[in-house]
TIKEZA-789877 format. One record per residue (C-alpha): x, z, y; residue number from 1; chain. Coordinates in nm, 4 decimals. Last residue first. Layout:
N
<px: X pz: Z py: Y fiti: NUM zaba: A>
...
***
This chain:
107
<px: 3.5283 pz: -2.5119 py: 0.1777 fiti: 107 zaba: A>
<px: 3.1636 pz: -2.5238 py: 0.2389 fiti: 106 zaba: A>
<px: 3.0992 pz: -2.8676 py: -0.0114 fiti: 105 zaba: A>
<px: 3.1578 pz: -2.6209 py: -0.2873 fiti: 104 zaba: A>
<px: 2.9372 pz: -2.3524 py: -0.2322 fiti: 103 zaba: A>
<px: 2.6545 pz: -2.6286 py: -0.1661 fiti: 102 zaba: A>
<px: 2.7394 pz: -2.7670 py: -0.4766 fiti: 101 zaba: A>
<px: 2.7663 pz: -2.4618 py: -0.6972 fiti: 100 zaba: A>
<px: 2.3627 pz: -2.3852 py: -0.5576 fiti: 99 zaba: A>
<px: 2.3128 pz: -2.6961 py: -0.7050 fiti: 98 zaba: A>
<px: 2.4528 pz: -2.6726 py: -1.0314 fiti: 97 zaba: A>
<px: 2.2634 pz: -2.3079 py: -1.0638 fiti: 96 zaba: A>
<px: 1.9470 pz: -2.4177 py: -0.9517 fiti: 95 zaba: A>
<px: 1.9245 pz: -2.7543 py: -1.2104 fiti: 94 zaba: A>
<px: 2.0604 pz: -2.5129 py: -1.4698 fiti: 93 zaba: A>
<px: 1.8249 pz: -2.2460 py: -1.4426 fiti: 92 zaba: A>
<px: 1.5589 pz: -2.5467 py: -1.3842 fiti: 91 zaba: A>
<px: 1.6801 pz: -2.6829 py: -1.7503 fiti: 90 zaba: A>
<px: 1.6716 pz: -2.3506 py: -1.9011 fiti: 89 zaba: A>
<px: 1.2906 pz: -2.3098 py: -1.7702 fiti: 88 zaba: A>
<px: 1.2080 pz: -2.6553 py: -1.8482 fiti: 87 zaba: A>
<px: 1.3115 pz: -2.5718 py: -2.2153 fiti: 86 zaba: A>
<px: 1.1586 pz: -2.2868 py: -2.2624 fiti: 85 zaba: A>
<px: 0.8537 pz: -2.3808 py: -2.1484 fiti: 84 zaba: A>
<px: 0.8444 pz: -2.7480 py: -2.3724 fiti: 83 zaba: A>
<px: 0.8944 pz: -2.4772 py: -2.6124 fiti: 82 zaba: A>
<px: 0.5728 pz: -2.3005 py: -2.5354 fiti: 81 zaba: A>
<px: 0.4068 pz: -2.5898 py: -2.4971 fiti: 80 zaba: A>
<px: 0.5065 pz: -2.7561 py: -2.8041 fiti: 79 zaba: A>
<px: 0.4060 pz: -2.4276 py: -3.0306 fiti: 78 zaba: A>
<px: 0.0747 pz: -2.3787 py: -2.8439 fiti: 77 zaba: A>
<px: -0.0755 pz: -2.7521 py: -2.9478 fiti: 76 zaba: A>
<px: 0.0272 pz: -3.1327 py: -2.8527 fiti: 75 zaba: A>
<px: -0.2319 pz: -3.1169 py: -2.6046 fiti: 74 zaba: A>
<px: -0.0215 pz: -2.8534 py: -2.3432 fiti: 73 zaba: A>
<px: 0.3285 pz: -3.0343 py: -2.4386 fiti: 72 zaba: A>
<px: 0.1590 pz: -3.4043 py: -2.2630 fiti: 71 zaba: A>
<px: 0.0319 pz: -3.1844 py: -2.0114 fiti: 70 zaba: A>
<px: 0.3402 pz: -3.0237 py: -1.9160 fiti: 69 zaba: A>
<px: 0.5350 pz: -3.3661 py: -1.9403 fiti: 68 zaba: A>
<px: 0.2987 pz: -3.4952 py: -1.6823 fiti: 67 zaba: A>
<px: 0.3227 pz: -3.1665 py: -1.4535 fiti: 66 zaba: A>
<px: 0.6668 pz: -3.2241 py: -1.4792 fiti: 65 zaba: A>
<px: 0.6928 pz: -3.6463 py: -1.4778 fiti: 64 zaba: A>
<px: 0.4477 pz: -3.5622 py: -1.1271 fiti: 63 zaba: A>
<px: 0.7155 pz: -3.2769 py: -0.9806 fiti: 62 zaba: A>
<px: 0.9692 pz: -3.4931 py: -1.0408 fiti: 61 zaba: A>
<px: 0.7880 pz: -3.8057 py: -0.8499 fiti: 60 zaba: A>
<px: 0.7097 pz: -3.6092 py: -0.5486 fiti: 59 zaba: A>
<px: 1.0804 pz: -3.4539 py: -0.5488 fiti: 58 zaba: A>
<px: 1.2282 pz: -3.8007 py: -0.4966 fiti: 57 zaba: A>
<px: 0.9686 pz: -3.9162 py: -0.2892 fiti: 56 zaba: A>
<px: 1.0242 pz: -3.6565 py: 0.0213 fiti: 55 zaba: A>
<px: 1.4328 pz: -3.7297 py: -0.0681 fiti: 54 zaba: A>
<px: 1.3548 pz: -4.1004 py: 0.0126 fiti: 53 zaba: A>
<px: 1.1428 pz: -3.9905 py: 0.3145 fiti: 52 zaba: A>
<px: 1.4627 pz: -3.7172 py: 0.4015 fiti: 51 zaba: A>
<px: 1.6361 pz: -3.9882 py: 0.6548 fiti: 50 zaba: A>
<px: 1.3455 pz: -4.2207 py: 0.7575 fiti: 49 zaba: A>
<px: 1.1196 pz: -3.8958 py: 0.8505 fiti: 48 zaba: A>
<px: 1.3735 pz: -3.7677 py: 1.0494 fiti: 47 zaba: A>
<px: 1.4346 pz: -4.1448 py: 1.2311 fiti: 46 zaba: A>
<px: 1.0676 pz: -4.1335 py: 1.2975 fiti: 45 zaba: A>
<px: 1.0669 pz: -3.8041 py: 1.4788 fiti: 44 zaba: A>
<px: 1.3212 pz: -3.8727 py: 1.6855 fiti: 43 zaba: A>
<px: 1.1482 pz: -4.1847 py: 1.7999 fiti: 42 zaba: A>
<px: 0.8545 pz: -3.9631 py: 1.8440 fiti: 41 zaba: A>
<px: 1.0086 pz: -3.7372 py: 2.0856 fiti: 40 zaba: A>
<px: 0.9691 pz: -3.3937 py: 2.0134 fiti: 39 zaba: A>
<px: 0.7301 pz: -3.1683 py: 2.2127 fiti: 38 zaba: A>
<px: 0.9072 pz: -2.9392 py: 2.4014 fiti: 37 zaba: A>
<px: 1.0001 pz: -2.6073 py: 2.3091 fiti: 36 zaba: A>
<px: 0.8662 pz: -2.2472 py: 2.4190 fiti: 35 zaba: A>
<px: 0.6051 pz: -2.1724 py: 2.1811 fiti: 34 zaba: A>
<px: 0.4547 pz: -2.5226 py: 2.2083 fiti: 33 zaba: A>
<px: 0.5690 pz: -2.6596 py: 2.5563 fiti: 32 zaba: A>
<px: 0.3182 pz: -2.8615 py: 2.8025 fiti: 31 zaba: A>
<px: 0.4176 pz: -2.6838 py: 3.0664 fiti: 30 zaba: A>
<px: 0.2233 pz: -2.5567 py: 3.3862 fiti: 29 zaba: A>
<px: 0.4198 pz: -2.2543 py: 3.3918 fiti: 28 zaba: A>
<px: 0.1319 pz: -2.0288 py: 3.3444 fiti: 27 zaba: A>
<px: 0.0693 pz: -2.2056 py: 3.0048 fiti: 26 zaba: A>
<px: 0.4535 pz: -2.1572 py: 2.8665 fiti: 25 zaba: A>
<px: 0.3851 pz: -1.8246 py: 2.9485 fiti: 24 zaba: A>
<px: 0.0726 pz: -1.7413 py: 2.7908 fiti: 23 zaba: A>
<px: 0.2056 pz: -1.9435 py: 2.4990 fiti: 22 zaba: A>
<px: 0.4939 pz: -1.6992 py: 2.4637 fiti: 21 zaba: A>
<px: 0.2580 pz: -1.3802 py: 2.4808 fiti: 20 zaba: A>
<px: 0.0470 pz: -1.5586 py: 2.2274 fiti: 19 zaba: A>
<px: 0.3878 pz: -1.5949 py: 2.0152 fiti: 18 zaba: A>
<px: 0.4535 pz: -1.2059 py: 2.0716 fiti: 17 zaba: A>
<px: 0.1116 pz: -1.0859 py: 1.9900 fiti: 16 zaba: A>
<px: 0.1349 pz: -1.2944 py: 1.6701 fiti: 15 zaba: A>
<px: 0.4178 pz: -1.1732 py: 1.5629 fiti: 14 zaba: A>
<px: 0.3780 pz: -0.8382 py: 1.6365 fiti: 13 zaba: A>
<px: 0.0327 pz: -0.8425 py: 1.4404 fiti: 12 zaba: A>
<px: 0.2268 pz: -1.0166 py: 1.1490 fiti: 11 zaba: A>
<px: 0.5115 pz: -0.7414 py: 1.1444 fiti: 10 zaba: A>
<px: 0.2039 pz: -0.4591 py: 1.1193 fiti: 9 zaba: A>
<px: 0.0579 pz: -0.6729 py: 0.8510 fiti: 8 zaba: A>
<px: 0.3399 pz: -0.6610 py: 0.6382 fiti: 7 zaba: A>
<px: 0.4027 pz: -0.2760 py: 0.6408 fiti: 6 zaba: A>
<px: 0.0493 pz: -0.1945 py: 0.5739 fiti: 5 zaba: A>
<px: 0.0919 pz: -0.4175 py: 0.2627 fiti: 4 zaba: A>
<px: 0.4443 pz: -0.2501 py: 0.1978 fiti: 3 zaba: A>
<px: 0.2855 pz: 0.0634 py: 0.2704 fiti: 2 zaba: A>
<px: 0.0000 pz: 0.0000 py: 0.0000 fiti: 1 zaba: A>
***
């Protein structure tokens, strides 16, 4: 229950502080969201043109998952508990080798 409390409490100062913000930005006359300007759609577009093919990389692994978890789920309770297994091992794995990576390209 305190950690509930806890959580609310840090919400309600969040909020009061970002509709303090807004009051701000208002009374200025600006047309700033929280204190920053708009972006500019050509920025926006080149964002979107840099992570789309990453956007429809994870897209289509989550799809051949929840495919392959369907396939496991009709083949009976012994597939789809070892198709669990296995996908958890292989995210372990996946997690692991990237979170090497980023270590890596640091140095």
């Amino acid at each position: 229950a305190a950690t509930a409390v806890a959580q609310y409490v840090g919400a309600a100062v969040l909020l009061a502080q970002m509709g303090a913000q807004c009051a701000r930005s208002r009374a200025k006359g600006s047309r700033a969201f929280f204190g920053m300007e708009w972006p500019k759609l050509e920025d926006c577009m080149q964002i979107a043109r840099a992570g789309g093919v990453l956007t429809l990389r994870t897209i289509a692994g989550i799809g051949a998952m929840s495919y392959s978890s369907v396939v496991a789920a009709n083949l009976g309770a012994a597939a789809g508990a070892a198709h669990q297994i296995c996908f958890q091992v292989w995210l372990a794995a996946a997690l692991l080798a990237d979170s090497i990576a980023i270590g890596a390209g640091r140095r």
